[in-house]
C-alpha positions in Angstrom: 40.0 74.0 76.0 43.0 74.3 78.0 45.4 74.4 75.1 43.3 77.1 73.9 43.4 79.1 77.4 46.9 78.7 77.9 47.3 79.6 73.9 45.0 83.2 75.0 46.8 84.2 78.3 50.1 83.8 76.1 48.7 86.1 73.5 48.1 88.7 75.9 51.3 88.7 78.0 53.1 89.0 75.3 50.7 91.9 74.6 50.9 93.5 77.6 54.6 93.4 77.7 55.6 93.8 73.9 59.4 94.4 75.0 61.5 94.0 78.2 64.8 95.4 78.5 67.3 94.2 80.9 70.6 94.7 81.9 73.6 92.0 81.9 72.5 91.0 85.4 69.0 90.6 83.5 67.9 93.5 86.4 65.3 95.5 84.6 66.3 99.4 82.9 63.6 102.1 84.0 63.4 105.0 81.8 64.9 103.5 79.3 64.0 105.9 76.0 63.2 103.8 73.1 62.3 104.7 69.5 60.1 102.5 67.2 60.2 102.8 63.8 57.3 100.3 61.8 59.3 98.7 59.2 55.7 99.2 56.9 56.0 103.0 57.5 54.4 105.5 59.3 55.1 107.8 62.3 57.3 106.6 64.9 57.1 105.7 68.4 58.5 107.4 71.5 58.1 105.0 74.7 59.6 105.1 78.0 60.1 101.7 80.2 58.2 101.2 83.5 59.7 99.9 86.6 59.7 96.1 85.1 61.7 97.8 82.1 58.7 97.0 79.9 57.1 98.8 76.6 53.5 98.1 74.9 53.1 98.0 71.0 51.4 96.9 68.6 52.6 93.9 67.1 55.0 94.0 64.2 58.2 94.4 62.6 60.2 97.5 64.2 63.7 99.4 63.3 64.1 99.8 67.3 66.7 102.7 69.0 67.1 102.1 72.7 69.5 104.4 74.9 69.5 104.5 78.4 71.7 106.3 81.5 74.6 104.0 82.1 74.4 101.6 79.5 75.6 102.0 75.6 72.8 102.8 73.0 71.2 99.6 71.1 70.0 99.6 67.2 68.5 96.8 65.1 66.0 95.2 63.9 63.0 93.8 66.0 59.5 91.6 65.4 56.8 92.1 68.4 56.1 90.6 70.9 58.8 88.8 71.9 59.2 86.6 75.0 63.2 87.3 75.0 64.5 90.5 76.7 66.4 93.0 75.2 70.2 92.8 77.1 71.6 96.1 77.2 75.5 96.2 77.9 77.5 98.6 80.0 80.5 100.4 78.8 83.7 100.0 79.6 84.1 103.3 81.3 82.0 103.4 84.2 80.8 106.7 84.1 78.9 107.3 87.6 79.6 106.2 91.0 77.1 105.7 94.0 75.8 108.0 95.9 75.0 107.9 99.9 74.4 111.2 101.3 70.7 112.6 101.2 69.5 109.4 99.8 67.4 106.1 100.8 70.2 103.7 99.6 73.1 103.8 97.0 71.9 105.5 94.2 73.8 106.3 90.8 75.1 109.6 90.3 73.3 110.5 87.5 69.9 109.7 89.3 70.8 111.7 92.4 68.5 114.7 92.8 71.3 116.6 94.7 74.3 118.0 93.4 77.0 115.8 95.0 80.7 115.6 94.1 82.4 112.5 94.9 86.2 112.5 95.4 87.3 108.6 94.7 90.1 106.5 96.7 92.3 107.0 93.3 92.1 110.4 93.5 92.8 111.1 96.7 95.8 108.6 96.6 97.1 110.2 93.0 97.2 113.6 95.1 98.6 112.2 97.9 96.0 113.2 100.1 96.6 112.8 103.7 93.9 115.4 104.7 91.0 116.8 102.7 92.7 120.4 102.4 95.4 118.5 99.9 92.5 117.6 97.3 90.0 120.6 98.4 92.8 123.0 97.2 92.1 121.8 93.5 88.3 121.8 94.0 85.9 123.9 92.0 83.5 125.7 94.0 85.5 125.3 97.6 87.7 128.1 98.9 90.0 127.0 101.6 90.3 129.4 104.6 93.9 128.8 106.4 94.8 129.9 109.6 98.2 128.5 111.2 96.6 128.3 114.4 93.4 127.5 113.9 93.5 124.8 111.3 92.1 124.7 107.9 88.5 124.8 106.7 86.6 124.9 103.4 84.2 127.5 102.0 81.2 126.3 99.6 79.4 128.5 97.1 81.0 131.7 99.4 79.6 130.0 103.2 81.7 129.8 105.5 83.3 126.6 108.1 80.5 127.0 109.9 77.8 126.6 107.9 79.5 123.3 106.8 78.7 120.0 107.9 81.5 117.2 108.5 80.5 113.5 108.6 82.2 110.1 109.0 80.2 107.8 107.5 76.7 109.8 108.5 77.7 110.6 111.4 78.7 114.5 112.7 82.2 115.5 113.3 82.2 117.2 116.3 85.0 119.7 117.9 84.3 123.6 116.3 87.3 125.7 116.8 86.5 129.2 115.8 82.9 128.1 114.4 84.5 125.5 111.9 86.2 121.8 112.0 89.7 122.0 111.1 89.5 119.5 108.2 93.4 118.8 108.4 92.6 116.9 111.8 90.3 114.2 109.7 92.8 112.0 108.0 92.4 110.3 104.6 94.3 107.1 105.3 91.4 104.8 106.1 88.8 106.6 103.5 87.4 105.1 100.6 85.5 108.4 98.9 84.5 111.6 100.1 81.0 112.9 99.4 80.4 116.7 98.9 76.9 118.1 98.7 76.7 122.0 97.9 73.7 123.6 99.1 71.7 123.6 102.2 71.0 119.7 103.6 69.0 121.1 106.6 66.0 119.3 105.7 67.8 115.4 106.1 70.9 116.6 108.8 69.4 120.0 110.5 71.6 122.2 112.0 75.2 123.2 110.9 74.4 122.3 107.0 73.0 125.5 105.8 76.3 125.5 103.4 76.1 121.9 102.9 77.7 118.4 104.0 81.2 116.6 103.9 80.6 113.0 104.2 83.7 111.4 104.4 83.0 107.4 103.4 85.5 105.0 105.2 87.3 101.6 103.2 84.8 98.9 103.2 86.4 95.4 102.8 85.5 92.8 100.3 87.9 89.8 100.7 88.2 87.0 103.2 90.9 89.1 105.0 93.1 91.6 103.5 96.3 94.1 105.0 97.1 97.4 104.1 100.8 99.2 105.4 101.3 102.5 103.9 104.3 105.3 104.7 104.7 108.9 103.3 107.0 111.4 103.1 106.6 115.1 102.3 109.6 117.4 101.9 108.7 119.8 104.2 109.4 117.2 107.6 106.3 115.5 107.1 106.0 111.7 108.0 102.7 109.4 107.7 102.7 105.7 108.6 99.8 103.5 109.4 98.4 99.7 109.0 95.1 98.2 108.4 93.8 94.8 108.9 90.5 93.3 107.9 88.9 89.9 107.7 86.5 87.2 108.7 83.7 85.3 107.3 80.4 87.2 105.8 78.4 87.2 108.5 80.8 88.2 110.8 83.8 91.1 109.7 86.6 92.9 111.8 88.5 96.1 110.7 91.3 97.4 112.5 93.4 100.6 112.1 96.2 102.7 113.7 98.6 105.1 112.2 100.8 108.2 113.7 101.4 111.5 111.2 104.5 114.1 112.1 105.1 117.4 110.8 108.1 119.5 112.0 106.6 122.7 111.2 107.8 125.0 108.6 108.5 128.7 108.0 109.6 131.1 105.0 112.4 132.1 106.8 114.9 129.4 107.2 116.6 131.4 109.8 113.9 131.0 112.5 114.7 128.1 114.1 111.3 127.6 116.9 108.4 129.9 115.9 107.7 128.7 113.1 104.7 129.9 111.0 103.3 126.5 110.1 103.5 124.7 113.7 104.5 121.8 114.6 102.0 118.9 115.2 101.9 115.0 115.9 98.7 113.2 115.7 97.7 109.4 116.2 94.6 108.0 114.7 92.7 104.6 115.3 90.0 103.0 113.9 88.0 100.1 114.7 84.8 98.7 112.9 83.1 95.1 113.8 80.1 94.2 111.4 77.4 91.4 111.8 75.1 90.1 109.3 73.2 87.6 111.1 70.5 86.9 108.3 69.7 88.6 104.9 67.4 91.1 106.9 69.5 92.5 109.7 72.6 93.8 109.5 74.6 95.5 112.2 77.7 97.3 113.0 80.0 99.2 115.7 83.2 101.7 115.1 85.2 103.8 117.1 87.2 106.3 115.4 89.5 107.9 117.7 92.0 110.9 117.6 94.8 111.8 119.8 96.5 115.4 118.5 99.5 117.8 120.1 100.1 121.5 118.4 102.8 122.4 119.6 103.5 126.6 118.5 106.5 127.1 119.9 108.0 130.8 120.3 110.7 132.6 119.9 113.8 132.7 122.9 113.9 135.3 125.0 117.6 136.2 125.6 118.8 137.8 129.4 122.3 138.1 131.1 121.0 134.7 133.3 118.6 132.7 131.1 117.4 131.8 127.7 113.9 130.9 127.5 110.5 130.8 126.0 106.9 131.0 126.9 105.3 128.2 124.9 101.8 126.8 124.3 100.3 123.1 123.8 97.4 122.5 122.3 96.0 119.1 123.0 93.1 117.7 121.0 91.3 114.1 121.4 88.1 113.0 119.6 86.1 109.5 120.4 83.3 109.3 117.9 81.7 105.6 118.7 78.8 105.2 116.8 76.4 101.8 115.7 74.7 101.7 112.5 71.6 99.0 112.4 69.4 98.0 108.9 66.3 96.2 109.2 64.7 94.6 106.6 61.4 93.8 106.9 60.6 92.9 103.2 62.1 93.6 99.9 60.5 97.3 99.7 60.4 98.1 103.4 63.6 98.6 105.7 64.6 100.4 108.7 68.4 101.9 109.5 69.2 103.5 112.6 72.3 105.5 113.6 73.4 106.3 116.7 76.6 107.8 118.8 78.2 109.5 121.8 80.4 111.4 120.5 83.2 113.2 122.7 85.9 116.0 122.0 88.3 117.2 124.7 90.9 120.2 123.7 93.7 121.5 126.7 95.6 124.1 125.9 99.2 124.6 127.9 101.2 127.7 128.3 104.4 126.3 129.6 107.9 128.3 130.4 110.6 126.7 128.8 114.5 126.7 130.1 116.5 126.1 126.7 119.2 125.3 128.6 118.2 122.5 131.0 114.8 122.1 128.7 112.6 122.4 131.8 109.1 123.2 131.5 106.7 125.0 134.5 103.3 125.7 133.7 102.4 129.9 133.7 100.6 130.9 136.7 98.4 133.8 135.0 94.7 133.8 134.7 93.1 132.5 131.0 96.4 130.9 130.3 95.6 127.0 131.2 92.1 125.9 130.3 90.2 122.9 129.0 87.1 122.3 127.0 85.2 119.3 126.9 82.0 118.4 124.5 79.9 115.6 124.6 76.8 114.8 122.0 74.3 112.6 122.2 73.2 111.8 118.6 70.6 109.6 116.9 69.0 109.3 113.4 66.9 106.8 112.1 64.1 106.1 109.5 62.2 103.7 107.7 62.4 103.2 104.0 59.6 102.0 101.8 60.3 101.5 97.8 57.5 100.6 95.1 57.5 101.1 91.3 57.2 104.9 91.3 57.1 105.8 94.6 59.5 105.9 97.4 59.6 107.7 100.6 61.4 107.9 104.1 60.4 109.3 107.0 62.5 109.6 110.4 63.8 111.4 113.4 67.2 112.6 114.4 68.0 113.8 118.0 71.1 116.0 118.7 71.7 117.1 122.6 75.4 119.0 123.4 76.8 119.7 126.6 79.8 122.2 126.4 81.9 122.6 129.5 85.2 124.5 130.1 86.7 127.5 132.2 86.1 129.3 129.1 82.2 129.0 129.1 80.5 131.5 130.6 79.0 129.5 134.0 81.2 126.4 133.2 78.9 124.5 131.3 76.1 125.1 128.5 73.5 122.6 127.0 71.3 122.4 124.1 68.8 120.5 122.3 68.1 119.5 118.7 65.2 117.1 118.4 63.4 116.7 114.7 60.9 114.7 112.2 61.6 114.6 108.7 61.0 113.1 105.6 61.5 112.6 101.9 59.4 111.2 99.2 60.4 110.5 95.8 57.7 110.7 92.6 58.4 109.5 89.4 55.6 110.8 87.5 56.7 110.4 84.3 59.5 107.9 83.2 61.4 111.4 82.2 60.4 113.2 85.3 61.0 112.8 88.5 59.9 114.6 91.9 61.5 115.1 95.3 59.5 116.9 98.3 61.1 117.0 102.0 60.5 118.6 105.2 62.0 119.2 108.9 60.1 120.0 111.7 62.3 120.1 114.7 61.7 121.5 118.4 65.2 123.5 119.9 65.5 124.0 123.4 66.9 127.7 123.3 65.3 128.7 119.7 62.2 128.5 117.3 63.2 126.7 114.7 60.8 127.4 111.1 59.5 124.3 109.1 62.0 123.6 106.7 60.7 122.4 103.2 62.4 121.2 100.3 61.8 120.3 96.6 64.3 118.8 94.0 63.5 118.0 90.3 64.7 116.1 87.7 63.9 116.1 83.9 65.3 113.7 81.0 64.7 115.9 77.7 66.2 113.7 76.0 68.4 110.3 76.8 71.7 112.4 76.6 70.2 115.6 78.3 69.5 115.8 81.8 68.1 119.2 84.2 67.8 119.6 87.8 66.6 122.0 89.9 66.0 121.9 93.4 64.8 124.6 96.5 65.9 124.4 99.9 65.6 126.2 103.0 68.2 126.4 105.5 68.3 126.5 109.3 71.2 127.2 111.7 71.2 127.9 115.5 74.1 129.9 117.2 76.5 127.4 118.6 77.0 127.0 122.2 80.2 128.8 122.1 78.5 131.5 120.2 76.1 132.3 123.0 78.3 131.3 125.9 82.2 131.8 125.1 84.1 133.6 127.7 87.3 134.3 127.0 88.7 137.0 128.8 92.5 137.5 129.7 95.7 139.8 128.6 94.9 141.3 125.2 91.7 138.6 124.9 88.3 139.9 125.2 85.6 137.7 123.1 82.3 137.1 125.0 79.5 135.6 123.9 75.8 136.6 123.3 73.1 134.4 124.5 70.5 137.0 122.6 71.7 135.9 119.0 68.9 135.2 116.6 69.4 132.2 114.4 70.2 132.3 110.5 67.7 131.3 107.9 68.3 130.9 104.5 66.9 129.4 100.6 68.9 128.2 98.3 68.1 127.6 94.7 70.2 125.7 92.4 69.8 124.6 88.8 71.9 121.7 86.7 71.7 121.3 83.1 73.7 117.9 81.9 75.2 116.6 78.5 76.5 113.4 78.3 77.6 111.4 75.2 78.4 107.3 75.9 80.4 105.3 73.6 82.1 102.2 74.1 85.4 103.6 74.9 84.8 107.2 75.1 82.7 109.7 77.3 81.8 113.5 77.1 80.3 115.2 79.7 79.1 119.1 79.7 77.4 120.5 82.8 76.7 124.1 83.3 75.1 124.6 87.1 73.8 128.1 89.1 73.4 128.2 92.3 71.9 131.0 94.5 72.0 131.2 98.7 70.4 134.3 100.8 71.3 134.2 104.1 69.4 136.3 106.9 70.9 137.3 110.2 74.2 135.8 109.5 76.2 135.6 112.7 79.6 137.7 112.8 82.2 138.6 115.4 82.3 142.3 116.2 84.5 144.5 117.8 82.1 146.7 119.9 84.3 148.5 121.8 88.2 149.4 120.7 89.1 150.8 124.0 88.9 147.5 126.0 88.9 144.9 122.8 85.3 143.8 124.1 84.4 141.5 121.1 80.9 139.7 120.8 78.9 137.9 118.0 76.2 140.2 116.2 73.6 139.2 113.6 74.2 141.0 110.6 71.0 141.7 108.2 72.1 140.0 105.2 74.2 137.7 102.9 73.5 136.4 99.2 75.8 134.6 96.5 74.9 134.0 93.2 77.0 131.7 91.2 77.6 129.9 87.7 79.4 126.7 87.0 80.8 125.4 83.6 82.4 122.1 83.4 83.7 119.7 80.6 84.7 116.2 81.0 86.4 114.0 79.0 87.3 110.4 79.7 88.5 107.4 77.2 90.4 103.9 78.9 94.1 106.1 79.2 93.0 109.5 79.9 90.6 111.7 81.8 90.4 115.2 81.5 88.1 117.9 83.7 88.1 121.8 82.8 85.7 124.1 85.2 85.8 127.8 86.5 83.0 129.1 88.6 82.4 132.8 88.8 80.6 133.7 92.0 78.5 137.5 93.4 78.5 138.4 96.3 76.1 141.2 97.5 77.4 144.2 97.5 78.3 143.4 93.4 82.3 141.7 94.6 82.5 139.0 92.5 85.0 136.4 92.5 85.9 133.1 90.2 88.1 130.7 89.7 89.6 127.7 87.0 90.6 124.4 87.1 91.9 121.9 84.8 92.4 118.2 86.3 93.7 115.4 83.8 95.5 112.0 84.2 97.2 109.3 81.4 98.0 105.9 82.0 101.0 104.6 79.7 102.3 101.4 80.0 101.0 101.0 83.2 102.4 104.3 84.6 99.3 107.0 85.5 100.4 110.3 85.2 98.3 113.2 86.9 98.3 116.8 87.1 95.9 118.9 89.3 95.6 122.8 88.7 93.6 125.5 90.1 93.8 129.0 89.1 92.2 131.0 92.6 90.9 134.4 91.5 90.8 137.4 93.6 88.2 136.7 96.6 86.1 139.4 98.2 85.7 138.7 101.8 83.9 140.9 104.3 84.5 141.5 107.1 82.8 143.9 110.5 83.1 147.0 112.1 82.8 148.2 115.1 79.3 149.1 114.3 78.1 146.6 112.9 78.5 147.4 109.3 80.1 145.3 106.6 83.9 146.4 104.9 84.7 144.3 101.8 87.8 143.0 101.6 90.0 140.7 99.3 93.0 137.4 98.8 94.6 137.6 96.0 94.5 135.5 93.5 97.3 132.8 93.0 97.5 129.4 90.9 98.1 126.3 92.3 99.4 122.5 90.5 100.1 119.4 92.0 101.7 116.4 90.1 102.2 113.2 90.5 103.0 109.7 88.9 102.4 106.6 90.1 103.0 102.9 89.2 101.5 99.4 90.7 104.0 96.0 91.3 103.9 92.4 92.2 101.0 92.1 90.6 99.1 95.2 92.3 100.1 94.5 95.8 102.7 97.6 95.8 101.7 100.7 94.9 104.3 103.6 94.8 103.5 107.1 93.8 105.8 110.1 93.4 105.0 113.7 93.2 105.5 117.5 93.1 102.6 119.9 95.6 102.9 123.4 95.1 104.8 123.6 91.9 104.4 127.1 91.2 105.8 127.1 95.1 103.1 129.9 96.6 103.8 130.7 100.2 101.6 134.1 101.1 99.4 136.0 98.7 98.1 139.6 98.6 95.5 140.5 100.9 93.7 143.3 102.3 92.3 141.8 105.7 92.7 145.0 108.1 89.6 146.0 110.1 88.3 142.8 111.0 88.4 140.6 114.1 91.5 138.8 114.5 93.5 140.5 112.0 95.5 143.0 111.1 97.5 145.5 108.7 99.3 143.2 106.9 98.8 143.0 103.1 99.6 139.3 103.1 97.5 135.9 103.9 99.3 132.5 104.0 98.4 130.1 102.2 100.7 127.1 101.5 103.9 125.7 102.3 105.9 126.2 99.1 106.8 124.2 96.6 107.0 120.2 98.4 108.4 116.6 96.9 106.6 113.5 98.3 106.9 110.0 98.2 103.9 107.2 99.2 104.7 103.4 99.3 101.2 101.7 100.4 101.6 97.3 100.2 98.3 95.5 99.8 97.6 91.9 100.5 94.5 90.3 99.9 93.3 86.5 100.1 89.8 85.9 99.0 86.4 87.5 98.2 83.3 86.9 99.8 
């Protein structure tokens, strides 16, 4: 009677689960499509595995098809039930990489709901990349806006620095100049990937992200202890050295970084010795990271990433009878953004992570008189001309996570409160709250579709800030055919400095306006994906739209012309509707991306752009060549009134090249290469009749045509 039990409850396992499929870890494949073919004839079978990576048939002999994201398509011949999985096999490419940003835990790219773009460590070091602006410049979809003094920022889908979002590992950047982060004050030395998600991410990071996020993802170690040194030179006086050290046992790991970067400034005219166009500037950056893992639930961990930078913009002598002098300014600039991270597991499907930081940002600007002879300095005496800023941010964001077969969801708060103070805020000091629930849930109703709600409720202390919902969807058509489509609305208050900025001295009148309305925006975006797997070959067509209405965008306006009074005005209105082809092809020695993206604006300005990215590995030599082709870009710009003028850069092509080779065993790493190659210094432009320009018909935009050289040395002992 037992035998016969045991022989029944056998019968009907194997029932229940005709077929498992598995990967080479034996972890189960969701969604796996398989086709079923009865060897006696008849119609076939379409199935989808559930969350165990499980089918149910009938029993019998099958011709079975099985294909499935990230793994290489399986055919033969099969008798059900069987009590062996099915072991699917990965490729040799690796075709997608995880996924942080937006999401409850590392997730695969081609399951991310979100159009993200990730920039790996070997691209960035192929380009050379000491800042993102070096790698941005070849990016589809991101327009870099470059101002000598101001720094350098990106544009994505047509929105401005400000409605960008800059992270370090989750957590905000903070330091606006001019409404944006200057992105060449963030270096690259110490980053493993960079993250960039297009489109509003108000919903999971509130304020700030209406354009969407830059997540910059620092070097994780995996070995017992390991040491990096790295130096680079550029051709144009630029030097980069730095060190990092890592190590300790698994439960307990220390990372350590330093570095200093110099650049001796640069100008088109070799004949101007001081004021040069690209300034001078000297920065030293630290990192430090200490993380626990006391048990299998609880990990924990603590970094301070600190920034010390001088600008120095130096300007021309002035010659008398008695003296030779110059009136010059300093810009100093520090950031201290300590910050813990904490993850809580309180069983396998239920977790909870915490962030949390004070974040500080100091900048002093000098205006010093300068003796060329004796090479004394005295500060000037004249009102506006010395001041200091100071920002401090309290921030916290936290959640819990729950995960079950077709169902996950996360729900969590994030608190954001900034004090600005300076001689250039109106009063001396300005404060403002941010304090918001949110939450995502993700559905899969079907193992081919799958379905993303969100929302953000949030309370601000000077505005009314809207619900903010969300939706993302994803649909497998077929195994090689994947579409997304997602709605967003966006969120953005005016910035302190928006409402409070006083800055008022000789030709300088820019004040503030504390009666600014908020901007509020939707954003749609749609992704249709081909991809075709082999063992050592991938194709990969994507063709993507995007749309963004903005209402009551926030602009600077010259109000009256007579005294230069300048103030921040809503203006009624800004869309962009854009389309994205891209083709990608990758086999063991080469990889090969062509894109363009053609972008409206309202007001029917369109703009678009072309890039083709490849690199080939020979003998173990990898050569690479970035290329951009930067169309003609409508800009607009404000009136005195108000109104909006239209007005355009001009287009201008862009390569960089490099080649690079690995020794002793992959410890040394040397990579040469060419920036700038078709050696563009200014472009065409029509930028008169806008705040803080002029009549010239000309915009900078790069530093002409550049060798470099980086030599990084790796040591590692052990992995963990």
């Amino acid at each position: 009677m037992k035998r016969t039990a045991i022989w029944i409850f056998t019968i009907g396992f194997l029932w229940g689960q005709a077929l498992r499929i598995v990967g080479e870890e034996e972890e189960p494949v969701q969604g796996a499509y398989v086709r079923l073919q009865p060897a006696s004839g008849g119609k076939a079978l379409v199935l989808h595995t559930d969350s165990a990576g499980a089918i149910t048939v009938p029993a019998g002999l099958y011709y079975v098809e099985v294909m499935a994201a990230g793994f290489l398509p399986y055919e033969g011949r099969l008798t059900l039930p069987t009590a062996e999985p099915l072991r699917l096999t990965r490729p040799i490419l690796q075709i997608t990489e995880n996924i942080i940003t937006g999401n409850y835990a590392p997730v695969q790219e081609g399951r991310s709901l979100y159009p993200v773009r990730i920039l790996t460590a070997e691209r960035l070091q192929a380009q050379g990349a000491l800042f993102l602006p070096q790698v941005l410049a070849t990016e589809l979809n991101t327009r870099l806006g470059q101002d000598p003094n101001l720094g350098t920022f990106a544009l994505i889908q047509g929105l401005g620095g400000e409605h960008v979002k800059v992270l370090i590992d989750g957590v905000p950047v903070l330091g606006r100049v001019s409404g944006s982060i200057d992105l060449a004050q963030l270096p690259l030395s110490e980053v493993e990937r960079v993250e960039i998600v297009e489109g509003p991410m108000s919903v999971l990071y509130g304020t700030d992200a209406i354009g969407g996020i830059i997540n910059l993802i620092t070097r994780s170690s995996r070995c017992q202890w390991e040491g990096r040194t790295r130096f680079q030179y550029e051709g144009v006086g630029v030097y980069d050295a730095g060190f990092s050290l890592a190590g300790g046992p698994a439960k307990h790991r220390v990372f350590l970084s330093g570095g200093r970067y110099y650049f001796d400034g640069w100008d088109p005219n070799p004949k101007r010795p001081r004021a040069h166009l690209w300034r001078p500037r000297e920065q030293y950056n630290f990192f430090t990271k200490y993380e626990m893992r006391p048990s299998e639930r609880l990990s924990l961990s603590f970094q301070v990433p600190l920034s010390d930078e001088t600008f120095f913009n130096l300007k021309e002598p002035t010659i008398t009878l008695r003296r030779v002098y110059a009136i010059d300014e300093y810009y100093y600039t520090r950031r201290i953004l300590p910050a813990t991270h904490l993850t809580y597991r309180f069983s396998p499907q239920i977790r909870w992570d915490q962030q949390a930081a004070l974040l500080y940002y100091r900048r002093i600007r000098k205006v010093v008189y300068k003796d060329l002879v004796t090479l004394e300095e005295t500060l000037v005496p004249l009102p506006g001309q010395q001041d200091s800023t100071q920002e401090y941010q309290l921030w916290a964001r936290g959640g819990a996570s729950w995960e079950k077969e077709n169902f996950s969801g996360q729900i969590g708060h994030e608190v954001q409160h900034t004090i600005l103070m300076g001689g250039r805020i109106r009063g001396g000091r300005a404060e403002m709250g941010d304090y918001a629930l949110w939450g995502t849930a993700e559905w899969q109703i079907h193992p081919r579709l799958a379905l993303r709600p969100g929302f953000r409720w949030a309370y601000n202390t000077r505005y009314a800030a809207p619900f903010l919902p969300a939706l993302h969807l994803q649909w497998t058509i077929t195994p090689n055919l994947t579409w997304r489509i997602g709605y967003s609305r966006g969120f953005r208050a005016p910035s302190l400095r928006e409402q409070f900025l006083y800055l008022v001295f000789t030709n300088h009148n820019i004040q503030g306006n504390p009666d600014l309305r908020p901007e509020r925006s939707h954003h749609l975006h749609s992704n249709l994906t081909w991809t075709l797997l082999q063992q050592n070959l991938l194709w990969r067509m994507r063709l993507s739209a995007f749309y963004n209405d903005v209402r009551d965008i926030i602009q600077l306006v010259v109000i009256q012309p007579a005294t230069l009074l300048t103030t921040y005005l809503n203006l009624h209105r800004f869309q962009t509707l854009g389309l994205q082809p891209k083709v990608e092809l990758r086999t063991k020695q080469l990889s090969t991306l062509l894109g363009a993206t053609f972008t409206l604006y309202r007001g029917e300005q369109w703009g678009w752009e072309a890039v083709a990215q490849t690199s080939y590995t020979w003998k173990g030599f990898t050569l690479s060549a970035f290329f951009k082709y930067q169309g003609r870009t409508p800009i607009f710009l404000t009136n005195e009134k108000g109104g909006v003028a239209w007005r355009w850069i001009g287009s201008f092509p862009w390569l960089d090249m490099s080649v690079s080779r690995s020794f002793w065993r992959q410890q040394l790493q040397i990579v040469l290469g060419m920036r700038n190659l078709f050696h563009i210094t200014n472009v065409q432009a029509n930028l008169s009749g806008g705040v803080h320009t002029g009549g010239g018909m000309n915009a900078p935009v790069g530093m002409g045509r550049l060798p470099f050289i980086r030599i990084e040395y790796h040591i590692q002992r052990g992995f963990l």
